[in-house]
Structures are given as C-alpha cells and as structure tokens.
PyMOL Python script that loads the backbone (N, CA, C, O; Angstrom):
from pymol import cmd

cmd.read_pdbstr("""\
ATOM      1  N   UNK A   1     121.738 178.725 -65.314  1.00  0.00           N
ATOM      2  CA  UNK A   1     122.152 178.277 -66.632  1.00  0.00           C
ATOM      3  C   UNK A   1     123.169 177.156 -66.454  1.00  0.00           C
ATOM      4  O   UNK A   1     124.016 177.091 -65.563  1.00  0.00           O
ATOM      5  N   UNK A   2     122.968 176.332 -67.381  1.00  0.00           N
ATOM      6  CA  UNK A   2     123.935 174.988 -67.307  1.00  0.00           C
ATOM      7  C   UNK A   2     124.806 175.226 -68.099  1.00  0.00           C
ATOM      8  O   UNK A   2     124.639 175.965 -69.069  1.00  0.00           O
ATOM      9  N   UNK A   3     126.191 174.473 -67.740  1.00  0.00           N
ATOM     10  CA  UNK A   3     127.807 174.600 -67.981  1.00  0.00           C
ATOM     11  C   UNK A   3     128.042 174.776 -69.608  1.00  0.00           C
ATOM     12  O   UNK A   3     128.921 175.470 -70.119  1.00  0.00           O
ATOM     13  N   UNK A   4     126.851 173.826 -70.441  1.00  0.00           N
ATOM     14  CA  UNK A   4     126.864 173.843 -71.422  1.00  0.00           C
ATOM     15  C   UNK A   4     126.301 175.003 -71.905  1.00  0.00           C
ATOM     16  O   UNK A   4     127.231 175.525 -72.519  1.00  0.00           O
ATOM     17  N   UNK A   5     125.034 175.951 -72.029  1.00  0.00           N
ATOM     18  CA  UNK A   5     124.501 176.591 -72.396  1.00  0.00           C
ATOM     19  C   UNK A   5     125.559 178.195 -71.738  1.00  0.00           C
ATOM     20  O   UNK A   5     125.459 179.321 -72.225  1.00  0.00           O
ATOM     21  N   UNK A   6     126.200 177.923 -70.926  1.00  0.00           N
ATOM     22  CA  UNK A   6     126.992 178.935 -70.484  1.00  0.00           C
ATOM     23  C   UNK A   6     128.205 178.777 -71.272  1.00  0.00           C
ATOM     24  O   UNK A   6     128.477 179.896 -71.707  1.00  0.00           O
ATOM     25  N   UNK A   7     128.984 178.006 -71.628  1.00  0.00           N
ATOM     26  CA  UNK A   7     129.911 177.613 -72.975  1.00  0.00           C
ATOM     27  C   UNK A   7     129.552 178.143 -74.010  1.00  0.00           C
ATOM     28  O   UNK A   7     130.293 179.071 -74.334  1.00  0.00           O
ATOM     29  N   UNK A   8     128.422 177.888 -74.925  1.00  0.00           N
ATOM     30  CA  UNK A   8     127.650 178.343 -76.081  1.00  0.00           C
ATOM     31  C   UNK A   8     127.798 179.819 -76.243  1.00  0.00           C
ATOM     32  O   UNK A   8     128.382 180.387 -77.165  1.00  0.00           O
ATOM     33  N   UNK A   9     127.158 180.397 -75.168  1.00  0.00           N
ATOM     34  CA  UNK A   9     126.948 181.775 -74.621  1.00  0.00           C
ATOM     35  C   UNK A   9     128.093 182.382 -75.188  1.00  0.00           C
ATOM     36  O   UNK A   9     128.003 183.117 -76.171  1.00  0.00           O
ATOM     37  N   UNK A  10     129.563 182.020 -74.422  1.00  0.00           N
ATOM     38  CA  UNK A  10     130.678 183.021 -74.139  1.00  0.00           C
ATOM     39  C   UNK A  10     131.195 182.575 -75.867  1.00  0.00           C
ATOM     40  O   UNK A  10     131.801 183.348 -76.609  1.00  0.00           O
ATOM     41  N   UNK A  11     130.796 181.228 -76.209  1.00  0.00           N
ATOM     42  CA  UNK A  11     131.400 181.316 -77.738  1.00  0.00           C
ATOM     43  C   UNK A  11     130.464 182.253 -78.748  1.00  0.00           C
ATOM     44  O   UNK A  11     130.957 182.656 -79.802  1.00  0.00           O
ATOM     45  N   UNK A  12     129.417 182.505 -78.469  1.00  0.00           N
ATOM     46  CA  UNK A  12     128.889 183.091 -79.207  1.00  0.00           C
ATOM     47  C   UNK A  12     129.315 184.534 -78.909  1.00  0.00           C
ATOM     48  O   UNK A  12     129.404 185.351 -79.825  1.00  0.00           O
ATOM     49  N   UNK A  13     129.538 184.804 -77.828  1.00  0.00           N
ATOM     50  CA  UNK A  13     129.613 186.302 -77.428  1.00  0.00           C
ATOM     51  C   UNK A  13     131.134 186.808 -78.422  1.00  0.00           C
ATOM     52  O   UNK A  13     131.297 187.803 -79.128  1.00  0.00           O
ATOM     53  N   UNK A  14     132.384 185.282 -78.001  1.00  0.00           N
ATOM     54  CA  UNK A  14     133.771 185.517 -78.458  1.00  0.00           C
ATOM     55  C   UNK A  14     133.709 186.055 -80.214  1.00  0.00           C
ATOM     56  O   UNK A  14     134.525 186.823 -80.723  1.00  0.00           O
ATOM     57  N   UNK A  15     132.477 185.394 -80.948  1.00  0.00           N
ATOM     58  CA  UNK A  15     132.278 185.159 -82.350  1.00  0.00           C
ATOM     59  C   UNK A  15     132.281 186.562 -82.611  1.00  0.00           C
ATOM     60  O   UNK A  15     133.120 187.200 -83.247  1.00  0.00           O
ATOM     61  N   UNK A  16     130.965 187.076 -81.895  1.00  0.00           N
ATOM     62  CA  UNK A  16     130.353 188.375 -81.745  1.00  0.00           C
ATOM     63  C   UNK A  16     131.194 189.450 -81.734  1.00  0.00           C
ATOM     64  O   UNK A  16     130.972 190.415 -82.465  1.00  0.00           O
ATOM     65  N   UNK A  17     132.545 189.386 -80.671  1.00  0.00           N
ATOM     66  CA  UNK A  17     133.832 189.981 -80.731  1.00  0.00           C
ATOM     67  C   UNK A  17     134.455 189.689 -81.718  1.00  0.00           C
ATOM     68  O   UNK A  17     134.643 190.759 -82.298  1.00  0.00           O
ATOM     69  N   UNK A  18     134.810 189.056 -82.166  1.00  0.00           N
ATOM     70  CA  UNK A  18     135.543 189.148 -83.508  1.00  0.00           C
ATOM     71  C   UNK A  18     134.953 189.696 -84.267  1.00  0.00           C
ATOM     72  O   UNK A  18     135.575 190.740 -84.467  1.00  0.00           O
ATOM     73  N   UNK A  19     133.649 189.665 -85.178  1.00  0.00           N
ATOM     74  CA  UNK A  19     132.976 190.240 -86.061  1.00  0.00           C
ATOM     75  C   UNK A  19     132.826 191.816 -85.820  1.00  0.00           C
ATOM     76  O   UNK A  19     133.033 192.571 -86.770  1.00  0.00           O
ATOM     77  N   UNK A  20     132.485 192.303 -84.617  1.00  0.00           N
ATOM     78  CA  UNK A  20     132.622 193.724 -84.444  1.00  0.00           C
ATOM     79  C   UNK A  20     133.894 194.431 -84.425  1.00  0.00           C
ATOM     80  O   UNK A  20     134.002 195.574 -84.869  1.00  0.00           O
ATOM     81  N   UNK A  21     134.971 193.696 -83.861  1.00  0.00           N
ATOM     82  CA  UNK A  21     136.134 194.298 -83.903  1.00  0.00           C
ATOM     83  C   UNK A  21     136.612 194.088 -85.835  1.00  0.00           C
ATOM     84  O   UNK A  21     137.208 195.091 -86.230  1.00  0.00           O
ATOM     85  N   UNK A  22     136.476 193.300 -86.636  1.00  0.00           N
ATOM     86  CA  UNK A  22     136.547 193.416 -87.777  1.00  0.00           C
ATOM     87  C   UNK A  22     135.883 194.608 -88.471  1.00  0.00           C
ATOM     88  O   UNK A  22     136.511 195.281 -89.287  1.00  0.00           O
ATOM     89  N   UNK A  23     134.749 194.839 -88.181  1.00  0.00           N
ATOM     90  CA  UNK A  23     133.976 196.262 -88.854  1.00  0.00           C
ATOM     91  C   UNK A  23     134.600 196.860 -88.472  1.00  0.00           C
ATOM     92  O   UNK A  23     133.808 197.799 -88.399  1.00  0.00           O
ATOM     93  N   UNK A  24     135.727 197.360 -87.973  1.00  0.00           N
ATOM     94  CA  UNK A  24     136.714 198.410 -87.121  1.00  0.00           C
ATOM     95  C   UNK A  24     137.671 198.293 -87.715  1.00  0.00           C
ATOM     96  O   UNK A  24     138.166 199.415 -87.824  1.00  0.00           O
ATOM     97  N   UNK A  25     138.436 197.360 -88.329  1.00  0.00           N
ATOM     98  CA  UNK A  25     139.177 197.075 -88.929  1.00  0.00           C
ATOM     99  C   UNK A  25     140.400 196.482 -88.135  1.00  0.00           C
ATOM    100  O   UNK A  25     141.577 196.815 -88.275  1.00  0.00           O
ATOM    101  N   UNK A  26     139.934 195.618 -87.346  1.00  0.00           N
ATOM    102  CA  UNK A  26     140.813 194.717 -86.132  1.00  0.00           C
ATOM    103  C   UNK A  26     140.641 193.624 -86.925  1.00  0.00           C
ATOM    104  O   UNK A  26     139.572 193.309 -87.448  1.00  0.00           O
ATOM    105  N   UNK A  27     142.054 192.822 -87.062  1.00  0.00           N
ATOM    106  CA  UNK A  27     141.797 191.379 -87.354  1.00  0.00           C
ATOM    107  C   UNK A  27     142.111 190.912 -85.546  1.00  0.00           C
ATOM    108  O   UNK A  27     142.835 191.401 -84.679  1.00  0.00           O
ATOM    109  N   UNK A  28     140.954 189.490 -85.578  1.00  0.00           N
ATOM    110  CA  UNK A  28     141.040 189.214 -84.281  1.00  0.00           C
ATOM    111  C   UNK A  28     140.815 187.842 -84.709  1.00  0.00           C
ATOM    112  O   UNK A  28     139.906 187.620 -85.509  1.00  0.00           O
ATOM    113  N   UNK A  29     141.652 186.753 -84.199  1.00  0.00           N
ATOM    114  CA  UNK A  29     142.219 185.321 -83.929  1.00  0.00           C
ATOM    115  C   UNK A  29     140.959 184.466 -83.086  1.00  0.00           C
ATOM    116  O   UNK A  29     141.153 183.834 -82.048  1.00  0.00           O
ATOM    117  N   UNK A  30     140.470 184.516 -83.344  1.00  0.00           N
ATOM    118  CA  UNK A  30     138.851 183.808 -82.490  1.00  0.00           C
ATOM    119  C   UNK A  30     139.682 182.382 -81.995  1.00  0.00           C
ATOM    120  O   UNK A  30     139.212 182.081 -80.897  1.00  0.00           O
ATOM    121  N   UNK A  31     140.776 181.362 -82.411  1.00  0.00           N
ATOM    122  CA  UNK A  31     141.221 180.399 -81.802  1.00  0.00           C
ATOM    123  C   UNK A  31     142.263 180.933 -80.333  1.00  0.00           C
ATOM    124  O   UNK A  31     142.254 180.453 -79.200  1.00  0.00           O
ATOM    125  N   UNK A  32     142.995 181.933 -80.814  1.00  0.00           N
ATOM    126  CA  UNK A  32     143.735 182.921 -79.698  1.00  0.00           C
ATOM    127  C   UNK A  32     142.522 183.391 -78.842  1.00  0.00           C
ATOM    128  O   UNK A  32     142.461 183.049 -77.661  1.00  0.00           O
ATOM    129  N   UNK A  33     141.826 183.949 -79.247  1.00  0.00           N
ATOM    130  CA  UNK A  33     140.910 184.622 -78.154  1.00  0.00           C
ATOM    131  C   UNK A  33     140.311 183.422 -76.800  1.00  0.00           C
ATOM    132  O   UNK A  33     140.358 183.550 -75.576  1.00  0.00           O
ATOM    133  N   UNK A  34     139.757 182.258 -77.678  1.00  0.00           N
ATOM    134  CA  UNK A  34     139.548 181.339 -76.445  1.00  0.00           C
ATOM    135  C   UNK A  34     140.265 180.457 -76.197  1.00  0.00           C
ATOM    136  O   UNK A  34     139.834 179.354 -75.863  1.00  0.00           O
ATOM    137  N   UNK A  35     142.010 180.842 -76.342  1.00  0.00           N
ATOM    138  CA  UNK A  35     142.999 179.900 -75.586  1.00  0.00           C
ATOM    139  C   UNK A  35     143.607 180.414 -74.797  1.00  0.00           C
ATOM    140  O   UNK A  35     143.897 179.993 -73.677  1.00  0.00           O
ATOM    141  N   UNK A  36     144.013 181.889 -75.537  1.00  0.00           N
ATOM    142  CA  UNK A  36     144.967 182.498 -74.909  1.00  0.00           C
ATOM    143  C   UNK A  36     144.446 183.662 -73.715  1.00  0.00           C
ATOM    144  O   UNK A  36     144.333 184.826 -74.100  1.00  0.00           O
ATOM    145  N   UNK A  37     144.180 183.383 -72.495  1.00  0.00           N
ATOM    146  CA  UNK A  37     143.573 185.080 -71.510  1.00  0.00           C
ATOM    147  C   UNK A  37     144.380 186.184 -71.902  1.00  0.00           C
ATOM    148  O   UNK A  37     143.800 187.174 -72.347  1.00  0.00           O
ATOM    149  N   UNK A  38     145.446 186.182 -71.825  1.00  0.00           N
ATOM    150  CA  UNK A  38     146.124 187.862 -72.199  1.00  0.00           C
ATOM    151  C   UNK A  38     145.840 188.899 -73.367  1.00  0.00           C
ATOM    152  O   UNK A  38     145.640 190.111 -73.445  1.00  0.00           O
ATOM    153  N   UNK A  39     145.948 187.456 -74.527  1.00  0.00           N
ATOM    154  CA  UNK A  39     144.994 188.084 -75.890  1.00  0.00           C
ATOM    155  C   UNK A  39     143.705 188.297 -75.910  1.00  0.00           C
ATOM    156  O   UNK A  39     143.150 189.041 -76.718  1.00  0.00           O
ATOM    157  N   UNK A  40     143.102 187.607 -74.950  1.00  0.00           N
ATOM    158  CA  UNK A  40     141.495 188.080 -75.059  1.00  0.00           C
ATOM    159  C   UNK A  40     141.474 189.187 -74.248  1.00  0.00           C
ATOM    160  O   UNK A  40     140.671 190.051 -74.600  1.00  0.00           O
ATOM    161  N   UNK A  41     142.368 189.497 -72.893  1.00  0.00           N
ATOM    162  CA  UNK A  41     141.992 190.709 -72.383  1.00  0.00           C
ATOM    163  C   UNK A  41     142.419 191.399 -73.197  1.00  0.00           C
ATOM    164  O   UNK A  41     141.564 192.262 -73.395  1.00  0.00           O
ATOM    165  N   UNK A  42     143.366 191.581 -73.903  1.00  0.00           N
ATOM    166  CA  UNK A  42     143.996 193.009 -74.636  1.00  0.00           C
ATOM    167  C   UNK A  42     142.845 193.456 -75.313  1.00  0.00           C
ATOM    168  O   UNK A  42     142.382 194.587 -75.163  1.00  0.00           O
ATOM    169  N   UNK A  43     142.042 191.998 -76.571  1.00  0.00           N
ATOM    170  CA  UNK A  43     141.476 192.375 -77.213  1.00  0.00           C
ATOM    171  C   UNK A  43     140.003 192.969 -76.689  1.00  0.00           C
ATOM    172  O   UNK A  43     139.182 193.338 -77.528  1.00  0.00           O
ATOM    173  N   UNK A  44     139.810 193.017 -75.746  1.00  0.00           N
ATOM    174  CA  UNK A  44     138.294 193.865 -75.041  1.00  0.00           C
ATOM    175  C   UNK A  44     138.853 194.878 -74.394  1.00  0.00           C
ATOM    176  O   UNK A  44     138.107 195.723 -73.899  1.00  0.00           O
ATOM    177  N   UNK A  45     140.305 195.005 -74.262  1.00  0.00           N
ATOM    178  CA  UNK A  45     140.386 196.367 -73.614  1.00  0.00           C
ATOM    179  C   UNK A  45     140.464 197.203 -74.962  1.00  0.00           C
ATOM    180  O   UNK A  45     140.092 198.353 -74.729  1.00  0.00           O
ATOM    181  N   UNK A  46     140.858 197.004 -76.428  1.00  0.00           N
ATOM    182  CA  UNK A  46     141.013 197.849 -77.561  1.00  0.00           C
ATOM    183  C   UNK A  46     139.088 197.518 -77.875  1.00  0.00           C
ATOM    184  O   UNK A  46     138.565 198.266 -78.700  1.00  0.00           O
ATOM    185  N   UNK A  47     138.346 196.627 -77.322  1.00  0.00           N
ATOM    186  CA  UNK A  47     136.873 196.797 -77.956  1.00  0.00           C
ATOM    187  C   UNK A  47     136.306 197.753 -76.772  1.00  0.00           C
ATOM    188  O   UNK A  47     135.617 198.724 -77.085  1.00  0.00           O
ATOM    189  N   UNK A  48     136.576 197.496 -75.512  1.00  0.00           N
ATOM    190  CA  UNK A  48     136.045 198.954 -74.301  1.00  0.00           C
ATOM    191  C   UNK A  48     136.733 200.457 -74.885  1.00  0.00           C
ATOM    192  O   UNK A  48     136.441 201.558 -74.416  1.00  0.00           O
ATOM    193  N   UNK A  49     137.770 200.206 -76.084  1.00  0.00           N
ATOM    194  CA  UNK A  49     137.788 201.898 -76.594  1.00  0.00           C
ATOM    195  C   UNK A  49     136.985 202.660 -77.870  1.00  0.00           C
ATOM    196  O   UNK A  49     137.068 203.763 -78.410  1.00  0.00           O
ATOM    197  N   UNK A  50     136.115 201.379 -78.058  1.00  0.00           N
ATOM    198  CA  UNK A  50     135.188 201.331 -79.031  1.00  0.00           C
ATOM    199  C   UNK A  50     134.185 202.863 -79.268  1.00  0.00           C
ATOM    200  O   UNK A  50     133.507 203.280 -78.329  1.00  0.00           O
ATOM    201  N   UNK A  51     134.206 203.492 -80.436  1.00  0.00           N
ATOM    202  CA  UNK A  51     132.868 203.524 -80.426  1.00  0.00           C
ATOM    203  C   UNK A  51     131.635 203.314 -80.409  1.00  0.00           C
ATOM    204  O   UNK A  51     130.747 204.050 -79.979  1.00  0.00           O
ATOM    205  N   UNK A  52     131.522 201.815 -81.105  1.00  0.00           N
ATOM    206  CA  UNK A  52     130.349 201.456 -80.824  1.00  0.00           C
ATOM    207  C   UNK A  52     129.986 201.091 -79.309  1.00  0.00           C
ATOM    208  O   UNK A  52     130.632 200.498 -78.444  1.00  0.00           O
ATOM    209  N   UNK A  53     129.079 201.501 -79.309  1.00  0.00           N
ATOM    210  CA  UNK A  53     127.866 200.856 -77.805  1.00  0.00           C
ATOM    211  C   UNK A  53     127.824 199.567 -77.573  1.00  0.00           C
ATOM    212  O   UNK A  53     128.144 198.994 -76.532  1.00  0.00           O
ATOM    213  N   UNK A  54     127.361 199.039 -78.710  1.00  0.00           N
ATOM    214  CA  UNK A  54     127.490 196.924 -78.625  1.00  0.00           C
ATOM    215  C   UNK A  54     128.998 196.580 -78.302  1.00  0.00           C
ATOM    216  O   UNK A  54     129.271 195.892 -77.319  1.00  0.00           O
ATOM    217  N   UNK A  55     129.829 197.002 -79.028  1.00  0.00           N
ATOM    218  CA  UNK A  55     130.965 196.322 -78.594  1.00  0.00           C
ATOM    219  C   UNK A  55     131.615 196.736 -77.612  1.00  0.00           C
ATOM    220  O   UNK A  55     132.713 196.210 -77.430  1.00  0.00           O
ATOM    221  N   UNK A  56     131.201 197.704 -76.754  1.00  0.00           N
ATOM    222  CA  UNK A  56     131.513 198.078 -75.503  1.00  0.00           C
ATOM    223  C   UNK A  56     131.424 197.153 -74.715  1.00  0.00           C
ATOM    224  O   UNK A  56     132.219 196.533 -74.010  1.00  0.00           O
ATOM    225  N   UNK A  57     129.808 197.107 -75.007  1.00  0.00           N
ATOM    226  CA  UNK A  57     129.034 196.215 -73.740  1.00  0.00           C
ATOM    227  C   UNK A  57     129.522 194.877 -73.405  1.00  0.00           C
ATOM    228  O   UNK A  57     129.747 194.231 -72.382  1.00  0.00           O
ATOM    229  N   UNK A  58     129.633 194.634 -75.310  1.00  0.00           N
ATOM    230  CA  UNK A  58     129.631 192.976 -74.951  1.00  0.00           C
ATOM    231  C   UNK A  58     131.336 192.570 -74.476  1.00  0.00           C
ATOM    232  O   UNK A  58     131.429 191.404 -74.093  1.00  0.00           O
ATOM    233  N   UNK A  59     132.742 193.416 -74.452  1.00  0.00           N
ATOM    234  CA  UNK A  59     133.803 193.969 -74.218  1.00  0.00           C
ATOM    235  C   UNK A  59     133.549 193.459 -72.279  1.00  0.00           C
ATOM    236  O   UNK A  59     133.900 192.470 -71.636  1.00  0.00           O
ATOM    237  N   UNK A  60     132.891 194.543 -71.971  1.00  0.00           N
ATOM    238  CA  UNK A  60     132.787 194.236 -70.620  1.00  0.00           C
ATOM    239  C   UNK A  60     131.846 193.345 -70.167  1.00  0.00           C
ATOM    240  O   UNK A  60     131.386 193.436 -69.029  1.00  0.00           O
ATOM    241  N   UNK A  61     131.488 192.424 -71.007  1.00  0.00           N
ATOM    242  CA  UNK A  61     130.486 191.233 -70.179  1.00  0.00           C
ATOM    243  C   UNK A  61     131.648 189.809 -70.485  1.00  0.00           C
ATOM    244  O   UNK A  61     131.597 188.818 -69.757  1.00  0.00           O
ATOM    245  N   UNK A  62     132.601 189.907 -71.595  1.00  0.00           N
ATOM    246  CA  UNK A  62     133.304 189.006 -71.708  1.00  0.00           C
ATOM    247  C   UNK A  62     134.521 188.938 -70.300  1.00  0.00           C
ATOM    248  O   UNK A  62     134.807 188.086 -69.458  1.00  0.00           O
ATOM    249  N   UNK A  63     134.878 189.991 -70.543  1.00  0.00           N
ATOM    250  CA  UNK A  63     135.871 191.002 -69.090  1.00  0.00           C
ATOM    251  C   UNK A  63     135.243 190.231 -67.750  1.00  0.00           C
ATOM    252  O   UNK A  63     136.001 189.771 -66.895  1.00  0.00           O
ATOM    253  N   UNK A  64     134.067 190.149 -67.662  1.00  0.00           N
ATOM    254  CA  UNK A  64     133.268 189.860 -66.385  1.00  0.00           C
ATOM    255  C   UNK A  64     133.488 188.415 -66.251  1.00  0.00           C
ATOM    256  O   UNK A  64     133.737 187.704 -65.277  1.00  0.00           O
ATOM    257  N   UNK A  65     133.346 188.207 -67.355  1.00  0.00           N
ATOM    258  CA  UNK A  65     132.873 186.121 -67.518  1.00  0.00           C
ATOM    259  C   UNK A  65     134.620 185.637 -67.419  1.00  0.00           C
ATOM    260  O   UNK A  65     134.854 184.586 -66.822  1.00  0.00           O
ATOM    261  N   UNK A  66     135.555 186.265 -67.891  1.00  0.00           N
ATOM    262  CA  UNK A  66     136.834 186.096 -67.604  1.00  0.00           C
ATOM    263  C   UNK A  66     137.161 185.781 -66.462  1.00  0.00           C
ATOM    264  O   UNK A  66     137.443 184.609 -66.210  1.00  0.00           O
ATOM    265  N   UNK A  67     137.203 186.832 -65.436  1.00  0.00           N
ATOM    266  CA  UNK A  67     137.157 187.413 -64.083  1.00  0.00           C
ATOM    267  C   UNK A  67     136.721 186.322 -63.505  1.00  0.00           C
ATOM    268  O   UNK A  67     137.583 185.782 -62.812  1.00  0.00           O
ATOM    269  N   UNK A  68     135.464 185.672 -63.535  1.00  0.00           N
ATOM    270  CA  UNK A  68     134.286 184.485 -62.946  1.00  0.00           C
ATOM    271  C   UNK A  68     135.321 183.065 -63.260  1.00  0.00           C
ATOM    272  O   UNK A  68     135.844 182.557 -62.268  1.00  0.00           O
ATOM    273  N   UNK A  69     135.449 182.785 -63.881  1.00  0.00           N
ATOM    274  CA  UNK A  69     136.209 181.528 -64.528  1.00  0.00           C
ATOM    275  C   UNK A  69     137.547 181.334 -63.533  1.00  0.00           C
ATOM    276  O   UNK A  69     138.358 180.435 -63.756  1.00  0.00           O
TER     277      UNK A  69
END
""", "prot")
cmd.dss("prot")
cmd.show_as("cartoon", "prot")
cmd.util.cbc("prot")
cmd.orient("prot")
C-alpha cells in the first residue's frame, strides 16, 4: 500500500474512532487525536475497554499503526 492510501486508511480508521467512542458517550477531539500521540493512546486504551467488538478491534489496529510510525 502506498504512503497515500495508508494516510487515508488511518484517517478513516481515526474518524471511525471518534464516531464509536461518541455512541459511548466519549467526546473525542479527532484534530487532538491526529496531532497529539498521548491523546490518541489514552483514547484507544478507554476504546480497548470497550464493549463493543468493532471498537476494540479497530482500538488495537490504530495502537499497532502508532507503534509502526
């Protein structure tokens, strides 16, 4: 996958995090999330305590793509 289509990806995934953590009743900063690393880890370690299944997953694939970078 190219640099660009891998960009797209993690913004779509970040979007994706915000919107699920909102059905939860998290307000989440989508400009903080892809500036700030500390706020984005916090905020996937409160979406890895998720009930939902999706926002688990996608919690630890952002976690991963963090890690990679």
């Amino acid at each position: 996958m190219n640099d660009v289509n891998a960009s797209t990806r993690l913004l779509v995934d970040w979007v994706d995090l915000k919107w699920l953590m909102a059905a939860e009743g998290h307000c989440v900063d989508l400009d903080r999330l892809t500036s700030d690393p500390l706020y984005a880890s916090r905020c996937c370690e409160l979406a890895q305590a998720s009930p939902q299944a999706a926002l688990r997953r996608l919690a630890k694939r952002l976690r991963a793509a963090q890690v990679a970078v």
